[in-house]
C-alpha positions, 0 to 999 in steps of 0.5 A: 138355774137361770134367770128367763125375761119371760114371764111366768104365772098360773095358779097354786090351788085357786090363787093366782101367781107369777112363778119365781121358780119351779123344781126346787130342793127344800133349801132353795125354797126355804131361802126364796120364801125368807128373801120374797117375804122380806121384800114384801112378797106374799109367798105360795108353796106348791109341792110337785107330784113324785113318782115313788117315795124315793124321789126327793121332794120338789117345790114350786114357788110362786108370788101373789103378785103378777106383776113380779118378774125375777129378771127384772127385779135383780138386774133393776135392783129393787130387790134388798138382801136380808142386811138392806143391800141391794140384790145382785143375780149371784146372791139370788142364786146363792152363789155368793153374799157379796153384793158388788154392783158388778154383773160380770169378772174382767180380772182386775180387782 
């Protein structure tokens, strides 16, 4: 997973959306749309299509609004962790719940 400046939308059923992310795992969308809803973000879920049973079940989420850009909203901090903090691309990411301001490790902690 990464971050990308370009913005993505197109449609869930007959809703317009911004895409936030595609071909997720039910845990990462689970977070997505808990976190979106909590900064106020209306949240469509789209299931992907499977070839076979046996493949695990990818999501697609997107926001009803199409102003919405992930990029944007994490490096500009408007984002709010579910505690009020501001949101760092890690915690998006779920990489860590820390949400120091830094974007980057130099080594002197």
């Amino acid at each position: 997973m990464e971050l990308e400046g370009k913005h993505a939308f197109g449609s869930i059923g007959e809703t317009r959306v911004t895409f936030v992310e595609k071909k997720i795992g039910e845990d990462r969308k689970d977070f997505l749309r808990k976190l979106l809803e909590y900064n106020g973000f209306e949240v469509l879920i789209e299931e992907e299509k499977r070839k076979t049973e046996e493949e695990p079940q990818l999501f697609t989420v997107g926001v009803t609004d199409m102003v919405f850009n992930p990029t944007i909203y994490i490096f500009e901090r408007r984002l709010k962790t579910f505690d009020g903090k501001k949101m760092t691309q890690d915690y998006w990411f779920q990489r860590t719940a820390d949400t120091n301001p830094h974007y980057w490790n130099n080594g002197s902690q």
